[in-house]
C-alpha positions in Angstrom: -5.9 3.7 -21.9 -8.9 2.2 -20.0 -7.6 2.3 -16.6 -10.2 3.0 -13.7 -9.7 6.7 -12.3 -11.3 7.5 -9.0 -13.0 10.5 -8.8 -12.5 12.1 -5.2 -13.6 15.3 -3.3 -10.6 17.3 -1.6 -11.6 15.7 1.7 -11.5 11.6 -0.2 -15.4 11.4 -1.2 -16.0 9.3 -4.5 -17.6 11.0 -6.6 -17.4 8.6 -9.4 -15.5 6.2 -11.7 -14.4 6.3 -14.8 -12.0 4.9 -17.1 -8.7 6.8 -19.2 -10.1 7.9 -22.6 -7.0 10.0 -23.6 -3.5 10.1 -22.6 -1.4 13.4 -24.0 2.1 12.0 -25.4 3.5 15.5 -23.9 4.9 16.2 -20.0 3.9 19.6 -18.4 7.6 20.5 -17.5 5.5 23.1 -15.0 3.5 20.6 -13.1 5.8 17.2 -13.9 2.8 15.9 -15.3 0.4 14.3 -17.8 -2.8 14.9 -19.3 -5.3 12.4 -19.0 -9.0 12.7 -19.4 -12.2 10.4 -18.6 -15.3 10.8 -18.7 -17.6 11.4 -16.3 -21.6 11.3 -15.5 -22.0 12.6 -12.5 -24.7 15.8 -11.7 -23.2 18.5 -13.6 -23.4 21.4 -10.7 -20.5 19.0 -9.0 -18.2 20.6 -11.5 -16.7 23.9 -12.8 -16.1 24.7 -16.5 -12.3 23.8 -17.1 -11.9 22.6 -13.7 -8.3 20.6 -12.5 -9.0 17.6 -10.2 -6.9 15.6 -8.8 -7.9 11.9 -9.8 -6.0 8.9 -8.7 -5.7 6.4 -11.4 -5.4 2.4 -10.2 -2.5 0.5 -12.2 -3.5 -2.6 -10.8 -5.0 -3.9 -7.7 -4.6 -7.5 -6.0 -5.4 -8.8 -2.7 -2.0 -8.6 -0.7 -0.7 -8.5 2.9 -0.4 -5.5 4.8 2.5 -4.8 7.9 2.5 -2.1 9.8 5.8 0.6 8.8 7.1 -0.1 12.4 7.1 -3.9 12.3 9.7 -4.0 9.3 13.4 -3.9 10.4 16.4 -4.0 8.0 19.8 -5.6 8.2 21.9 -4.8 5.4 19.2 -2.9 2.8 17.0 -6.4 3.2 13.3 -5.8 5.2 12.9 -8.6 7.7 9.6 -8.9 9.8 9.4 -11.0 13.1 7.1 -14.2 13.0 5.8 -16.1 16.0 6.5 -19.6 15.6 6.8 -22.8 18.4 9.8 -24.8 19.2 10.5 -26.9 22.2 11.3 -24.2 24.1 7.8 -22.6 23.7 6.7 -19.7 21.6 9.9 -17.6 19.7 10.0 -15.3 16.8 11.6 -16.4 14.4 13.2 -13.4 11.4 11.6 -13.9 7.8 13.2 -11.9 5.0 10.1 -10.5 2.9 9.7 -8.5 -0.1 8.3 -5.4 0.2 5.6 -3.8 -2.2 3.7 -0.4 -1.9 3.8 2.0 0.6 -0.6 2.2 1.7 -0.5 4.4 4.8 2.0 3.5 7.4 1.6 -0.3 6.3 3.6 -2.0 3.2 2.4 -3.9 1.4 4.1 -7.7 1.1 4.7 -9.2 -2.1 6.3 -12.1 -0.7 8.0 -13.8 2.4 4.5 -14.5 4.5 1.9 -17.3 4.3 -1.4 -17.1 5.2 -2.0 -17.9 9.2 1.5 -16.1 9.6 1.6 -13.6 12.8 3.3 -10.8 12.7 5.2 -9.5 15.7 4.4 -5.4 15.5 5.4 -4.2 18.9 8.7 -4.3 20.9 10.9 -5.7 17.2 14.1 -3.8 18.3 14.1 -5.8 21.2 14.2 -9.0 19.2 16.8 -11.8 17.7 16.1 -14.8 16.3 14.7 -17.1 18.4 13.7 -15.4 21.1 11.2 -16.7 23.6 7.6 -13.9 23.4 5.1 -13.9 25.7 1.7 -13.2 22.7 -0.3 -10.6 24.2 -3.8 -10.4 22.0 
């Protein structure tokens, strides 16, 4: 109850928000689904009479890194992305373990593993080992 619900047009338009006024306590076997209804506000003539939408509803949101699907390798079940760091012998990347969140896209999102200011190597990563010189392109 009280979650914002975003209310979209087939082709992703807002139409508007709401909030989850009623949750049914029963799953439509049929559809593997659940009842939930907010209220909305908008013009009237947007809407049909017992009309089904489609309406995501946000769980949570909170500002987090995004990498794209291609720059995550795994070794063993365990994501690793590719950082650029320095050393003496110049510029290397250097293998971080991260933890992965959400799927947005093709990025993930990163719950943990980067810091701010970190660069991600996106490009070329099956080429890469630890400690490998790179040549940064921009």
């Amino acid at each position: 109850m009280g979650l914002p619900v975003q209310i979209v047009t087939s082709a992703g338009e807002l139409i508007e928000k709401s909030k989850v006024d009623f949750v049914s306590q029963q799953v439509d076997n049929a559809l593997q689904g659940v009842l939930v209804k907010a209220p909305i506000h908008a013009p009237l003539d947007r809407f049909r009479n017992a009309q089904l939408v489609k309406a995501p509803v946000v769980w949570s949101t909170a500002p987090a890194p995004t990498v794209p699907v291609l720059a995550i390798t795994r070794i063993g079940g365990q994501p690793f992305v590719y950082v650029v760091a320095s050393s003496e012998k110049g510029t290397v990347a250097r293998q971080r373990a991260v933890v992965l969140g959400d799927t947005l896209g093709n990025d993930y999102a990163v719950s943990d593993g980067l810091k701010p200011g970190d660069k991600v190597i996106v490009s070329g990563t099956q080429f890469l080992i630890d400690g490998a010189p790179i040549q940064p392109t921009s």
